[in-house]
C-alpha positions, -999 to 999 in steps of 0.1 A, spaced: 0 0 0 12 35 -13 14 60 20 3 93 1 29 121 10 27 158 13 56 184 3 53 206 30 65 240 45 55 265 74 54 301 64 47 335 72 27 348 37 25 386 26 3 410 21 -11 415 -13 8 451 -13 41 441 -3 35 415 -33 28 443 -58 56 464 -46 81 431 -48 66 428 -81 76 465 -93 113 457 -80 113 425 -100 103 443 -129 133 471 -124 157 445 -121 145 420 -150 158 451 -169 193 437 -171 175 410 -194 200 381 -174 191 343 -174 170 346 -143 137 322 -130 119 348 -114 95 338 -86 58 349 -91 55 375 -67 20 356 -58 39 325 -47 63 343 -23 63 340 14 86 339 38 95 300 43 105 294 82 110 256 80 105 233 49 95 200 61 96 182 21 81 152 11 59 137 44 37 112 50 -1 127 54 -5 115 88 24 133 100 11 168 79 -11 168 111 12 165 138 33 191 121 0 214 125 -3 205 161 36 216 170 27 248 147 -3 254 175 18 248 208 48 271 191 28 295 189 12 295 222 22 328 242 35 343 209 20 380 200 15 393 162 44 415 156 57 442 123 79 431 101 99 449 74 114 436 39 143 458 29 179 450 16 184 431 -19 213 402 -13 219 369 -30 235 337 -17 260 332 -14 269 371 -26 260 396 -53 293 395 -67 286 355 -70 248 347 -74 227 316 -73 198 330 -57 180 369 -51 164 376 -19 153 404 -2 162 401 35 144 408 67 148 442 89 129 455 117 112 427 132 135 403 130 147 392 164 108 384 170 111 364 135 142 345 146 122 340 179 93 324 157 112 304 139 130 285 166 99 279 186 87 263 157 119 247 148 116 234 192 77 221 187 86 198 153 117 185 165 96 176 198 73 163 171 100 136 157 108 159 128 143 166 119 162 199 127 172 218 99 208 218 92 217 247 81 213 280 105 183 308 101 183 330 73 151 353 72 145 361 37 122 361 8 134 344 -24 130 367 -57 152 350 -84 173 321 -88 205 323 -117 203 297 -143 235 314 -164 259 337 -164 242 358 -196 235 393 -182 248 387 -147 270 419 -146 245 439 -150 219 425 -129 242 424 -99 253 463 -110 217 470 -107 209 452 -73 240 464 -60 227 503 -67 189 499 -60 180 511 -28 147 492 -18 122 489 14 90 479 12 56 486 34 59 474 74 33 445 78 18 427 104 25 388 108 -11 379 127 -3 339 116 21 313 106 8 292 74 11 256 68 14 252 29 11 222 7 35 223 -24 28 213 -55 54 209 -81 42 209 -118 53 220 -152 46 257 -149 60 261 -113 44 255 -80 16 256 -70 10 264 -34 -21 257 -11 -26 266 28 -37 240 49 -42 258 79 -37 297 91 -23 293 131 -30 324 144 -2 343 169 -17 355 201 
């Protein structure tokens, strides 16, 4: 008997207008006409722990160690400003826009989550933390020079928003890109 599996991730999701306004600085930096996949500014979110490929059973439990992390925890503002790339702009695989005011309370988030699902059997993620919100990712070197001259100039910031909930998202992948579903909002506070 197949055990049907869920590619899963917990997230903090954005405002509408923070995805227009990511959107606009997309659109200034697709400029530079580099090999770049963009990320539809609708799929973004900010990802605080991907659990990948689990069994559906356990999508639950992962739910219920989202509700006791969150227990005690208040809605806070966040900011999005600062354009970077791992693993730099002078060497990019991947665009992000990193996390400013906010984000001790966001690194406080993420590691009571983190806690609750490795409580829940789940395993701790190897590599450390890194608030951000992936734009692009580089498929080639054509036009790289001047996209990093670009992002390396732009000066961006984006609207303060409220985080009122963490989101547990189902991932589809398919031809076109992902598609993403929520599974449940768990509301802080």
């Amino acid at each position: 008997m197949d055990i049907e599996r869920v590619r899963t991730f917990i997230a903090i999701e954005l405002p509408d207008s923070v995805k227009v306004q990511i959107g606009n600085l997309e659109a200034s930096l697709m400029k530079a006409r580099a090999d770049v996949k963009w990320v539809d500014p609708a799929n973004m979110h900010i990802t605080l722990k991907f659990l990948g490929e689990i069994a559906l059973e356990r999508v639950t439990v992962a739910q219920s160690g989202v509700r006791d992390a969150l227990v005690g925890l208040r809605p806070f503002t966040l900011s999005l400003s600062q354009l970077g790339a791992f693993p730099d702009l002078d060497r990019p695989r991947v665009l992000w826009i990193g996390c400013s005011n906010g984000i001790d309370i966001l690194l406080n988030l993420q590691e009571e989550i983190e806690s609750c699902l490795i409580a829940q059997e789940f395993v701790r993620e190897a590599r450390p933390f890194s608030p951000h919100l992936t734009i692009g990712r580089i498929r080639s070197p054509k036009g790289l020079g001047t996209l990093t001259d670009i992002a390396k100039e732009m000066a961006f910031e984006v609207s303060d928003f409220r985080v009122e909930n963490v989101a547990v998202v189902k991932s589809q992948l398919k031809p076109g890109g992902p598609a993403y579903s929520v599974i449940e909002r768990v509301a802080l506070g």
